[in-house]
C-alpha positions in Angstrom: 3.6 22.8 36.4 2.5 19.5 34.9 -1.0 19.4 33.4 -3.2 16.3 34.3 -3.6 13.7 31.6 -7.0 11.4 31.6 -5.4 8.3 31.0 -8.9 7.2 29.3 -9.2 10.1 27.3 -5.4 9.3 26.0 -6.2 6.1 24.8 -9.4 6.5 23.2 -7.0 9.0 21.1 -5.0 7.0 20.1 -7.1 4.3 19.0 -9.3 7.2 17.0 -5.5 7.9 15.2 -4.8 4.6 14.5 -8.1 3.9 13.3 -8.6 7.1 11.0 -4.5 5.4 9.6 -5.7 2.4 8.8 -8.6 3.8 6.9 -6.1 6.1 5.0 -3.9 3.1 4.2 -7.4 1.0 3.1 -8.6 3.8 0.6 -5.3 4.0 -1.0 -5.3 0.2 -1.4 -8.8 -0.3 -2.6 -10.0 3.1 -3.5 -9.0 2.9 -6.8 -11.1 2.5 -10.2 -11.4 -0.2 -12.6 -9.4 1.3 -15.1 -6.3 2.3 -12.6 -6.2 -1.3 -11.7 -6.0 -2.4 -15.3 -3.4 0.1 -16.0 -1.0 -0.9 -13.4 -1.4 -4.2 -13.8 -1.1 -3.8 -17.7 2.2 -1.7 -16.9 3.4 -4.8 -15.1 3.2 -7.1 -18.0 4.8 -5.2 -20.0 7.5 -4.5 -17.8 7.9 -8.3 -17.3 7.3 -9.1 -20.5 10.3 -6.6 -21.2 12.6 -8.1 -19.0 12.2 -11.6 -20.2 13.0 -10.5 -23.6 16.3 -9.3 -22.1 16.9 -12.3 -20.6 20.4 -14.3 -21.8 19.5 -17.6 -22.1 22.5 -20.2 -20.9 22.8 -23.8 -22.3 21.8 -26.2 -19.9 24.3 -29.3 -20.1 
């Protein structure tokens, strides 16, 4: 037998699911301290910094 679905009921959970994902993907974007923020961005610098340094230059004409 098929069991009756409130339409209503379906999309308020839904919206509750997406909801509670974007607050997931929100904390893991912003949640993060000072010194986390400073670290990965410190890591990228260096990284950067790196690969410059590797960098062949070529003689412009």
């Amino acid at each position: 037998m098929v069991e009756i679905v409130n339409l209503k009921r379906v999309r308020k959970d839904k919206a509750r699911r997406d909801r509670e994902n974007e607050a997931d993907a929100n904390r893991r974007r912003f949640g993060r301290t000072k010194a986390e923020k400073t670290a990965d961005k410190d890591a990228e610098t260096r990284a950067r910094q790196s690969l410059a340094g590797k960098r062949l230059e070529t003689e412009k004409p």
